[in-house]
N, C-alpha and C positions, 0 to 999 in steps of 0.2 A: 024864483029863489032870489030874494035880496043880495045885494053885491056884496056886504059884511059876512053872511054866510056864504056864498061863493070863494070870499076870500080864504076866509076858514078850510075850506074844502083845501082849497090850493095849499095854503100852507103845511096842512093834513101830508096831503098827496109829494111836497117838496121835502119833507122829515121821511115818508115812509121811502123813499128811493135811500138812503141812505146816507152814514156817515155825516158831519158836525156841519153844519147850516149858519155861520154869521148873521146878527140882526144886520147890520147892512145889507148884505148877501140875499135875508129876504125880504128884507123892506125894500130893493129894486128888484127884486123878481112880484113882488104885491102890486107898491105901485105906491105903497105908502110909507108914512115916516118910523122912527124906531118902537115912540109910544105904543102905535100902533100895533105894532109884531108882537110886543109883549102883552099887549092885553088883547090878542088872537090867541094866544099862547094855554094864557090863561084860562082862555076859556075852551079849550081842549083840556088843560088839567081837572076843567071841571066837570068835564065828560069820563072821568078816568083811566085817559089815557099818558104811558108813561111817558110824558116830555120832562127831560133831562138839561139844567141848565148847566153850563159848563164856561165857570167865569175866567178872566184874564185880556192877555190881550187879543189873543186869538180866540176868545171862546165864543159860544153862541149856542144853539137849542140843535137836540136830536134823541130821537127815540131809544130809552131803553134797550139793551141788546137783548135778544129772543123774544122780542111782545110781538104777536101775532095779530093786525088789524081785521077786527070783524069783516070791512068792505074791501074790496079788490078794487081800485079804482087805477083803472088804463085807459090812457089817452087812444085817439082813435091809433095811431101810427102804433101804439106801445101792443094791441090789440090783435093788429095783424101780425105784427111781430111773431108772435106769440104763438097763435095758430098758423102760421106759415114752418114758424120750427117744429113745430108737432106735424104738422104732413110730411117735413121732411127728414123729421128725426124717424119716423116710424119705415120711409120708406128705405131708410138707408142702416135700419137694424140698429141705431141707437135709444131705443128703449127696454125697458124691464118688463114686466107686464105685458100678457098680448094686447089686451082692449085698455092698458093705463093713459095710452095718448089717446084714444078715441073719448074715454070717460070724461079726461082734463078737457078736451074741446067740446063737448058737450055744455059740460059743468060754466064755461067762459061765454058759450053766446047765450046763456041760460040767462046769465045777469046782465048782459048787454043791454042797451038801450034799441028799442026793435028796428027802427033807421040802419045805425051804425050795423046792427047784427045782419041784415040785407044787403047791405053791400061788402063786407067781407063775405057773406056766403055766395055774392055772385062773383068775386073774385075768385075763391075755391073751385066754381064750380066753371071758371071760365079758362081757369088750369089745366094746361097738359104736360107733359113729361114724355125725353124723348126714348125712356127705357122703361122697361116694366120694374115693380117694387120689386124689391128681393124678400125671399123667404128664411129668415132668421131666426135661431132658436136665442129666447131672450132669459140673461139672467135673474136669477131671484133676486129685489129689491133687498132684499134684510141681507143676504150676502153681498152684493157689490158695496152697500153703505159699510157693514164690518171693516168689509177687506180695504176702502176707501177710507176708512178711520184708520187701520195699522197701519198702512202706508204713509198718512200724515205722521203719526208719532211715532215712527217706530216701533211696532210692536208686531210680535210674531202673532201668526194664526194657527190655527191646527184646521186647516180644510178633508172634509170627505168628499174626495173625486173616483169620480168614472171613466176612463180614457174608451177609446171610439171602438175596444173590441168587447165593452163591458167588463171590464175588468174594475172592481170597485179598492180602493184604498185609504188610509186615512195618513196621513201626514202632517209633521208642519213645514212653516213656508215663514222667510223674514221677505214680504210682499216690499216691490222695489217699486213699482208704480202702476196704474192701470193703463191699457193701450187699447183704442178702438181703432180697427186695423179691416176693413173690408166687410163691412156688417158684422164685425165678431167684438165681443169684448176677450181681452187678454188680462192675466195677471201675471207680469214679470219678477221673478226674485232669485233666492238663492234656499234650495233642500239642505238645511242644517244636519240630517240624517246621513246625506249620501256626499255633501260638500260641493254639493255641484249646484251650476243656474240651473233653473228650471222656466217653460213658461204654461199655462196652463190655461184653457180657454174656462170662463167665466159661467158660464150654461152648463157646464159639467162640474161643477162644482154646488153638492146637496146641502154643504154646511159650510160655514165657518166662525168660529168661535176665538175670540182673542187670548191671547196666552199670556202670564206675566212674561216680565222682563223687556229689554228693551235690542236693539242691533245698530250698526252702524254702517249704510250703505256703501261697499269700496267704492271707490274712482273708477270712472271709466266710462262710456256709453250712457245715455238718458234712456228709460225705461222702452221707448219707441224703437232705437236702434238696436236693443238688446231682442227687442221682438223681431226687430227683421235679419237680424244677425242669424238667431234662433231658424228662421225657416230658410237660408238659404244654409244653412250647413248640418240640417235635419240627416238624418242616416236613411237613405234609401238606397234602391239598388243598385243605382250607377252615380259612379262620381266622373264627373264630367270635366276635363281641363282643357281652356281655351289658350291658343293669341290671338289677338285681335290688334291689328293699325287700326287707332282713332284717338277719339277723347272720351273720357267718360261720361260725358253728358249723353255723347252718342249711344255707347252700347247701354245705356241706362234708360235712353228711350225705346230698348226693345228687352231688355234684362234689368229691370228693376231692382234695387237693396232686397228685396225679399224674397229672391228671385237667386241670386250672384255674387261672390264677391269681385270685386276687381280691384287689381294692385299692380304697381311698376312691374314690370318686365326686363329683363335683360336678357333680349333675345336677336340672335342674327340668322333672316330669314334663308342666306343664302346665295351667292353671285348670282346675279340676272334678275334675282326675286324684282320684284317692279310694286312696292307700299303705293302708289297707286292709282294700282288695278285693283278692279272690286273683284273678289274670290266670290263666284256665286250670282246668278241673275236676280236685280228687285224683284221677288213675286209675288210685292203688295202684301203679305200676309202680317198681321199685326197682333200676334199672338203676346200675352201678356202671363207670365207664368208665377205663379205665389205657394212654395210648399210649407207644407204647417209643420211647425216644430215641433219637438218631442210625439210626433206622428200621431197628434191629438185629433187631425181632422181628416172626414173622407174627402177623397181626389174633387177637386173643381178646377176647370179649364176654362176656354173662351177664348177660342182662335177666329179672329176676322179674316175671312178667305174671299174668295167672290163668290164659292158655294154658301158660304155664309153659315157652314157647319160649324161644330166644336168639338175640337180634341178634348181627347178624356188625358191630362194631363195631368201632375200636379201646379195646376195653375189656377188662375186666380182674377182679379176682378183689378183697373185701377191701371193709367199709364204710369212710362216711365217716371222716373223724378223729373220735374224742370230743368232745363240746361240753365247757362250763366243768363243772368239779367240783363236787358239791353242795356247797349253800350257798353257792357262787358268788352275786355278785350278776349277775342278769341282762343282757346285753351290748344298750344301744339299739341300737334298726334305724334303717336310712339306707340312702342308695341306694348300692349296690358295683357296682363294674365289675368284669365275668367275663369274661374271653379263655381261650379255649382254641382248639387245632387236632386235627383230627378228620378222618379219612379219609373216614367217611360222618354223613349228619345225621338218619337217621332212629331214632334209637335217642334222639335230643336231645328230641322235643319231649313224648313220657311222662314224663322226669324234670322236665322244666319242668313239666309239669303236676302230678306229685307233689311239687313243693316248693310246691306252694299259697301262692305269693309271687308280686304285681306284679310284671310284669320287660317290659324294654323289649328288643326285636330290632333293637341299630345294625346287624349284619352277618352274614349273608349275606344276601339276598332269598330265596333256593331254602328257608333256614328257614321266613321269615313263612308261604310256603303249606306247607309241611307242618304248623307250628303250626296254621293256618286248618282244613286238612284233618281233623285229629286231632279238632279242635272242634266241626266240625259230626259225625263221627262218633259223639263223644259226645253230644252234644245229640238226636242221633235215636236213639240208645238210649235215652235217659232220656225220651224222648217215649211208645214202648213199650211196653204195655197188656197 
């Protein structure tokens, strides 16, 4: 390939990445003068592709918005890129289609050059991972694109969903944002029908069709927090209220937002009470719990034990949130009040014991003896000889 058409290519390849391109800008990315760029230019117009000049003082060349280039041209780095987010979007349940990422990567070393396509595929194949993929049910393409257009312009939809006892409905929805939340897509908004938020998982949703008119998102929460707001104050059968001495970063590395809420406290434990002493033996357990909102999904759990078992809890996949940022200053502990709601409680009293924090049981009773239970188990282990 001559270096005039090499350059062509590049230029090609520096317009299709996107957005306004200065002839300076690529006459030192070429290597050449400004002459030069424009009569490159021109002769991709004469190829029929739309280059757009765009005069002034800031102006320069770039592609037509929506023209679609015949060739797919990625650099080696751009390449792997590419197919690395497809292994990982697939195994982490962000896609639509079951074989749509397998096809796309197919379709990409197809036109690769055979060199390059051999050493991404010895990289692929010289991959491990330290969990297994998860099993995901994926949304219909033609509905998350809908539902992802009302959300940009506001605009309601009329979805036909299925909730997890088969129950089939048709509703609309002013769609507040989409949420990928533990290999699940989410759609968060507000049921104009009933006046209330709703959220609704994305794979149970058959249709959605846009509606006229338009709405106006309230204040409050971004579409993420509304989704985990949603599963920790789901309606199941125990509502569960904590104290807890710490900080929130703490109880959040074992009670996750999706999981809990946690809020100031005004609470006095007591004369002699001792903030501390840990209430409860570490016993290592690192259980991580996620209930679904509006009771859209079946129980998932994943309790780290040294049996290495899993509670059938309403739990869920994903550590706490991060604590402060190094160098942070340290956040004082004080007593916090913990609500959360929970289908079953036996999964509850391990992580109370592995946040090795004082914590007070306002509610349930059926807790306190499980906590009690757990305690004397321990204690006659460590008796033990």
């Amino acid at each position: 390939m001559s270096r005039p058409t090499a350059r062509v290519l590049t230029l090609l390849e520096l317009l299709q990445s996107g957005g306004l391109r200065t002839v300076a800008e690529l006459a030192d990315r070429l290597g050449v003068d400004g002459r030069t760029v424009r009569r490159y230019v021109d002769q991709l117009v004469d190829l029929d592709l739309p280059v757009e000049a765009v005069r002034g003082r800031y102006g320069g060349y770039r592609l037509a918005s929506g023209y679609r280039l015949p060739p797919l041209m990625l650099s080696d780095d751009e390449a792997l890129a590419v197919l690395l987010g497809l292994v990982a979007g697939r195994r982490a349940g962000l896609t639509t289609a079951d074989t749509a990422s397998e096809t796309a990567a197919a379709k990409i070393r197809r036109v690769l050059p055979a060199p390059l396509a051999r050493r991404l595929d010895t990289v692929l194949e010289s991959l491990a991972f330290t969990t297994s993929p998860g099993e995901f049910a994926t949304p219909d393409a033609d509905v998350l694109l809908t539902v992802a257009d009302a959300v940009r312009h506001r605009r309601p939809v009329l979805i036909r969903y299925t909730d997890r006892d088969g129950r089939r409905s048709e509703r609309p929805l002013h769609p507040y944002g989409i949420v990928a939340h533990s290999g699940r897509w989410y759609v968060t908004g507000a049921d104009p029908g009933i006046g209330e938020e709703r959220t609704f998982r994305l794979d149970r949703i058959a249709d959605a069709r846009t509606l006229p008119g338009s709405f106006d998102e309230p204040a409050g929460p971004d579409p993420a927090q509304r989704v985990l707001s949603g599963f920790a104050t789901a309606d199941y059968r125990y509502e569960v209220v904590l104290r807890i001495h710490g900080t929130v970063d703490q109880i959040r590395a074992r009670l996750p937002a999706s999981v809990a809420s946690v809020t100031d406290a005004e609470f006095d434990p007591g004369p002699g009470a001792d903030p501390g002493a840990g209430a409860g033996a570490g016993a290592g357990a690192a259980s991580e719990s996620e209930s679904e909102s509006e009771s859209e999904s079946e129980s998932e759990s994943e309790s780290e034990s040294e049996s290495g078992s899993g509670s059938a809890s309403r739990a869920g996949s994903g550590a706490g949130e991060p604590g402060a940022g190094a160098g942070a200053e340290p956040a004082a502990e004080g007593w916090l009040r913990v609500e959360l709601r929970v289908e079953r409680l036996d999964w509850l009293p391990p992580v109370l014991a592995s946040l090795d924090r004082p914590f007070v049981i306002e509610r349930p009773d059926e807790l306190r003896d499980l906590v009690t239970a757990l305690a004397d188990r321990l204690a006659s282990c460590a008796r033990r000889t």
